[in-house]
N, C-alpha and C positions, 0 to 999 in steps of 0.2 A: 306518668302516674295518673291513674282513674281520681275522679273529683269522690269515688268511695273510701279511698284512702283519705282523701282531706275531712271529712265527716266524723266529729268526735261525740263525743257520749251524748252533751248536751244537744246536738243538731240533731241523732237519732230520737234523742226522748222529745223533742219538738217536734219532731214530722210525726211518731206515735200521736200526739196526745192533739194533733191536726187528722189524723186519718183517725181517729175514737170521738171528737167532735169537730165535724168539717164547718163550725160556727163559733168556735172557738174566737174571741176575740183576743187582741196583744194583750191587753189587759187581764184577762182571763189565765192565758198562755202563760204569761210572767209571773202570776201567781201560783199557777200550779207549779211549775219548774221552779221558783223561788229564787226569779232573775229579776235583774231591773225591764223594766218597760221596753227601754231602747236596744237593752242588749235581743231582745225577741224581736224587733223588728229587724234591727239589722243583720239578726241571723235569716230572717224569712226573706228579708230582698236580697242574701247572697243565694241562698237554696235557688230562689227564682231564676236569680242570674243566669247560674249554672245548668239549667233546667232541671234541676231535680224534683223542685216543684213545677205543675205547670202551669200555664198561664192563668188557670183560673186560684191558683194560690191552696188546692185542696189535692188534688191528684197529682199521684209521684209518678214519675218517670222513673221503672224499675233497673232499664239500661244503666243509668245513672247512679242506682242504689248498687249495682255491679249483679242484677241478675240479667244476663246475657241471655239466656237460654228460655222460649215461651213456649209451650208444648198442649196441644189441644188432644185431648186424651176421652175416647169413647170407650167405654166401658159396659160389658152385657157381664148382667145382674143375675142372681140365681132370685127372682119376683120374692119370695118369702121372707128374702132379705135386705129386702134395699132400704128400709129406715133403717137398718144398723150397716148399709155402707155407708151410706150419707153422713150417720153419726160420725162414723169412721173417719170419711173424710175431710172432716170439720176440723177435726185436731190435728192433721197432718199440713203443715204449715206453709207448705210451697203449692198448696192449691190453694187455688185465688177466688173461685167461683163454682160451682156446681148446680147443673139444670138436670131435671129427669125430659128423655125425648121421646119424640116416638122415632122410627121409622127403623134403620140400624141400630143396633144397641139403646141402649136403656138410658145411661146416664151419658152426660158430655160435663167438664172439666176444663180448667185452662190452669196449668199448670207453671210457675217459673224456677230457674233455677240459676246457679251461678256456675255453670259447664253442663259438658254432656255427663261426666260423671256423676253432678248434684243429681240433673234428672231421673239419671239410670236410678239412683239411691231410691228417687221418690217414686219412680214407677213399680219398683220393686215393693215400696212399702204399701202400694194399692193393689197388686197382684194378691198381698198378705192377706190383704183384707176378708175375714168370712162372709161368703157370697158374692166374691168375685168370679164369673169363670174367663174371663179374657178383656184383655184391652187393646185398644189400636193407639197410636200415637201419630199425632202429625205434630211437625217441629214451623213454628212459625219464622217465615226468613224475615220478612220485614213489616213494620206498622206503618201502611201506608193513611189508615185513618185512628183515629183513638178514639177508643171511646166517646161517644157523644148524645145530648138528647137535643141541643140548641135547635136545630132543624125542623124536631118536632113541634118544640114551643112555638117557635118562628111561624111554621105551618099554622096549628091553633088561634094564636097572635092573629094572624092574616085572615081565619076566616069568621075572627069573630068582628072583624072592621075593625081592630086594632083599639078600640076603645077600654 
C-alpha cells in the first residue's frame, strides 16, 4: 500500500495550505484548518517521516503523493500565441513549471502524472492548446538531485567572508 493511500483529507488540506505559504507557521496552520496545535505538528512530523514532505519541511516529494510519472515536455509555439499558451498552461494542473527557451522549441515544461496514461491525458490537453504546433516529450527515469539553491547561497556565503 503507497503511503498515498494513507493521506486523508486533512493531511492534503495541510501540505496545500504549506505549498500556498511555505512560512506558514503551526500556529498559523492549525488556525487555518481549525485543528488543535499538536494535531498539525504531528501530522507534519509524520508527512516528514514518510518523506512526503522533504527535509526542508516545504517541498513534497511527488512520488510520494503517488505521481510516478515526471515528463519534460518542449513545446514549438505558433510566436503570435504563446501568452495565450502560457495562459493555457497555467490552468492545466499536472504542469508544474513553465520557462520560454531559446534554442529548440520555444517553451520547456515539467510535467507529472500518476501513469503513462495520466501523462498521455496531459500531453493531449497541450497539443489542444491554440498555438501549439508540436511537442517533444522526455520521461524522467530518476531524481538523482532535487531541486536546489543551498549551493548557491553557500557559494555567495563564501564569497562574501561569511560575515
Amino acid at each position: 500500500m503507497s503511503f498515498v493511500s494513507k493521506l486523508d483529507a486533512l493531511d492534503l488540506r495541510l501540505l496545500l495550505e504549506l505549498v500556498r505559504d511555505p512560512r506558514a507557521q503551526i500556529s498559523d496552520l492549525s488556525e487555518t484548518l481549525g485543528i488543535a496545535r499538536n494535531t498539525a505538528q504531528s501530522r507534519i512530523r509524520r508527512l516528514l517521516r514518510a518523506g512526503t514532505l522533504r527535509a526542508s519541511g516545504r517541498e513534497l516529494d511527488l512520488e510520494a503523493l503517488g505521481y510516478d510519472v515526471v515528463a519534460f515536455v518542449t513545446i514549438e509555439v505558433s510566436h503570435r500565441e504563446l501568452d495565450g499558451v502560457i495562459a493555457a498552461l497555467r490552468k492545466l494542473s499536472q504542469v508544474l513549471e513553465v520557462h520560454e527557451i531559446s534554442g529548440r522549441g520555444d517553451v520547456w515544461c515539467r510535467v507529472a502524472a500518476t501513469d503513462t496514461h495520466h501523462l498521455q491525458s496531459g500531453l493531449r490537453s497541450i497539443l489542444r492548446i491554440k498555438g501549439v504546433i508540436r511537442t517533444e516529450t522526455v520521461l524522467a527515469l530518476h531524481e538523482h538531485i532535487p531541486y536546489r539553491t543551498e549551493p548557491l547561497l553557500q557559494r555567495l556565503t563564501d564569497a562574501s567572508g561569511g560575515a
